[in-house]
N, C-alpha and C positions, 0 to 999 in steps of 0.2 A: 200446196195451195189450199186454204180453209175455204168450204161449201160457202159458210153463210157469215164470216168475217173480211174484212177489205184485208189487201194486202198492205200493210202499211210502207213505204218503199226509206231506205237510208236517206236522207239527207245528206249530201255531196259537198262540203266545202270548196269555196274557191279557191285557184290555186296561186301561189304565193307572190309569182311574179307579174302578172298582168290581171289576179282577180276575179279571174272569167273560170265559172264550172263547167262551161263544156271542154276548156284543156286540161283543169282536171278530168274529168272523164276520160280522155282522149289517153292522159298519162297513165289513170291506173289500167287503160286497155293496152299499152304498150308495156308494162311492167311485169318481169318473169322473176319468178321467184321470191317476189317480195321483196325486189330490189328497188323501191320507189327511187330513190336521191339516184341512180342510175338512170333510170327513165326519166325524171324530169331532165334531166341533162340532156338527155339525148332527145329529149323534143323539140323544148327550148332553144336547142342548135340548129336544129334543123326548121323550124319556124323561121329563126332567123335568116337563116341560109337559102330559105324558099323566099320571102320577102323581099331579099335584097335585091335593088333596081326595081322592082315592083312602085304604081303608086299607092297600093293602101298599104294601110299597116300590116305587121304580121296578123292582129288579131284579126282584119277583114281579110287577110287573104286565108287565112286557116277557116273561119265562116265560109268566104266564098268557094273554099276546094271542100269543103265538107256540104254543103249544097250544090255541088255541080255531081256528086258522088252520092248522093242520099237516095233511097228507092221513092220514090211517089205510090207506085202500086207492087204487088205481089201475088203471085201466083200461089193457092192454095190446095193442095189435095182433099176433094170430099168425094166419098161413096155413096151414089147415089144410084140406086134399083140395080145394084149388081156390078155395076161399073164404076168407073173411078172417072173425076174429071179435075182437072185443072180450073180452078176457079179464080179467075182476077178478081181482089181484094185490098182495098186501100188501106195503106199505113199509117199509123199514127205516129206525129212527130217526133217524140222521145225513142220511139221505133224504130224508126227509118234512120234516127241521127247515130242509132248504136247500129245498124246494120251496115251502115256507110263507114264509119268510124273501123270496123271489124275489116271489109273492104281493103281500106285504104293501107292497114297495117298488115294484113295477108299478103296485096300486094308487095307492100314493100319489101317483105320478106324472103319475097323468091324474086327478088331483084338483084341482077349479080354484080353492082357494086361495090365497094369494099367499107364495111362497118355500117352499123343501124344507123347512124345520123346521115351518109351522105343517099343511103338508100328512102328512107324518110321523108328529105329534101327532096327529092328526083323526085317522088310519087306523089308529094303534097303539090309540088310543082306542074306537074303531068295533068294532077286532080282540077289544078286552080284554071289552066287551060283546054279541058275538057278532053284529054287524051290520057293516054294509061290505060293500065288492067283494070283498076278500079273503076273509070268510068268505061270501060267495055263490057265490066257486070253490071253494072247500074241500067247499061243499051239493053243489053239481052236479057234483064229481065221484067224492062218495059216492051220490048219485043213479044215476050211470051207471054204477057200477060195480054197484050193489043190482037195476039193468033188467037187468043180462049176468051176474046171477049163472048161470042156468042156463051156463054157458058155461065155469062155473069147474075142469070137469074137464080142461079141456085145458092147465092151466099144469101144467107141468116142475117 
């Protein structure tokens, strides 16, 4: 990271079937190995498969389980006069939407289902209803940041 140059960040295309960059995003955070057309498939199915019976669309319920799952605050380690504190720290959007994103695909992965698409579905599902692994790190670590509020005068 350059001292006294901006970091310029990639510009992200939209992805091919519904045109929205945040499921791209979402697809190359789901992609191993440089398997893109693999991952878009297995998203795309599972979006689908979480929407069904749903009344929005897939693209508002993938928003809305990606904002029920998004941090708002975070707890940050600073050293201060010898000790260490836990510092509640607000997130910024593009921040929160990769650490929810990261979330929601950790979860699904230690989900014992069988295959990434119906695992996917079940968490994006869980996410869009406010239940799941995902939204119980999302609690715990607005929790921990709400215990170290006293603490919060020490952020820069």
């Amino acid at each position: 990271m350059p001292r006294k140059a901006f970091v310029t960040r990639k510009e992200i295309l939209p992805d091919p079937k519904y045109g929205e960059v945040l499921i791209q995003k979402f697809i190359n955070k789901v992609m191993w190995e440089g398997k893109k057309s693999v991952a878009e498939r297995i998203v795309y199915d599972a979006i689908e498969k979480a929407a069904k019976g749903k009344s929005d669309g897939p693209i508002e319920m993938f928003r809305r389980a990606l904002e029920n799952v998004r941090p708002k605050v975070m707890v940050k380690s600073t050293r201060i006069g010898g000790a260490n504190y836990q510092v509640p720290m607000e997130v910024t959007l593009e921040k929160s939407q990769s650490i929810g994103m990261k979330w929601i695909i950790s979860a699904a992965r230690a989900r014992s289902e069988k295959g990434m698409m119906e695992k996917l579905a079940a968490e994006l599902d869980d996410a869009y209803n406010k239940r799941g692994n995902a939204f119980k790190k999302m609690d715990e670590t607005h929790k921990m940041a709400e215990a170290n509020k006293a603490f919060a005068h020490f952020k820069w």
